[in-house]
N, C-alpha and C positions, 0 to 999 in steps of 0.2 A: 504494500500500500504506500510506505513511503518511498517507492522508487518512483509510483505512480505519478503522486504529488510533484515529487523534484521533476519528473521530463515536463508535465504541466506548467509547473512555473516556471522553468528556461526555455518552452515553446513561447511562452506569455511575453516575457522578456524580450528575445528574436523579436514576434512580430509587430513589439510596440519600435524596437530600435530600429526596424526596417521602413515602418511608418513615419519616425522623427526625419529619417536621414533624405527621405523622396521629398518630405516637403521642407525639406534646409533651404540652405542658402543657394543660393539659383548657378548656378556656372559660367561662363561666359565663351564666346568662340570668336577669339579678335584676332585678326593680321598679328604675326609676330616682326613686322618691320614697324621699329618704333622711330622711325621717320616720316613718317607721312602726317600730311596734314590734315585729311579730315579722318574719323574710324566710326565706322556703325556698330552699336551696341545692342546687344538683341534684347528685349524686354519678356516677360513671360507670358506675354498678349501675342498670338502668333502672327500677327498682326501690324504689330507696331516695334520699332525702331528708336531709336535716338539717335542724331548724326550731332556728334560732337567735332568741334573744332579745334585740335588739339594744343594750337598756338595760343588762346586766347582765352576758350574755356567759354566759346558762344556753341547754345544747341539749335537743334529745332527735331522736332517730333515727326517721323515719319511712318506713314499708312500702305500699307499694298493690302490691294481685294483684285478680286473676279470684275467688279463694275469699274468704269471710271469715276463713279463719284464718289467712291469709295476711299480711292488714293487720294493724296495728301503728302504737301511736308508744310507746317506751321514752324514759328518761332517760340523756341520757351526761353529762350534769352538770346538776346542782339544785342549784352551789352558787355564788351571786351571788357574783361576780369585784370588785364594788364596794360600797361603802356605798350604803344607799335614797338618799339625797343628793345621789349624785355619779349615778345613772340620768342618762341622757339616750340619747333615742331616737337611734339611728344609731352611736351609742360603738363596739359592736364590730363586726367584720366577718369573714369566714371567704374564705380563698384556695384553691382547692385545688390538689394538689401533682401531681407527677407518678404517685406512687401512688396506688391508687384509693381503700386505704384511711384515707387522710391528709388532713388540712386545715390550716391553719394558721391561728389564733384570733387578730387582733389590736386591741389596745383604741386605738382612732385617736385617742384624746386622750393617752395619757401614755405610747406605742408598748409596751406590754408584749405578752407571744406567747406562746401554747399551741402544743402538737401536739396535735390533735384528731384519734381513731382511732376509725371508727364499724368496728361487724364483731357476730359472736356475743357471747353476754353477758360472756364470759370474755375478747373481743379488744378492751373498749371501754376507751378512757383518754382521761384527759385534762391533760396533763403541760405545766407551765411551761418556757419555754425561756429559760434566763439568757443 
């Protein structure tokens, strides 16, 4: 009986850690040339995109469907995170988070961080984190 019990509760275990790990943290599939200037980052919406600008840390939100009015690229920020000066290709980079609608912006030369929220026109930001 108590071998019964023990396989039970290290089945129990397995399928709660197999459950944690599928819905962790998301993965990403980026160019491994860290010179280029722009990089698409996949979101978990299979759908949608982020095209970061790697020099500057400007995005915008990108859509592909089956309709044409379905695609899309918007703006979630137009506004250079740096002086023309300080560009250099590869500067920022985008993490994403556990939420689907979340990213995290950060400038790999001087560690600065956004929260980067792609969504509706009304759900999009793009907020410094001190």
């Amino acid at each position: 009986m108590r071998r019964i019990v023990f396989f039970i509760i290290i089945g129990l275990i397995s399928t709660t850690a197999l459950a944690q790990n599928a819905a962790g943290a998301p993965t990403q599939n980026i160019s491994t040339d860290s010179n280029v200037v722009h990089r698409l980052f996949s979101t978990r919406n299979m759908y949608t995109f982020i095209k970061l600008d790697t020099r500057n840390g400007q995005m915008w939100q990108v859509q592909w469907g089956t309709e044409s009015k379905s695609r899309f690229e918007t703006t979630l920020s137009d506004i250079s995170l740096v002086n023309k000066d300080e560009e250099k290709n590869g500067r920022f980079f985008l993490y994403p988070t556990t939420n689907i609608y979340n990213f995290i912006l950060i400038d790999q030369i001087d560690g600065r961080a956004w929260q980067v929220q792609w969504g509706n026109k009304e759900d999009r930001a793009v907020i410094r984190i001190y």
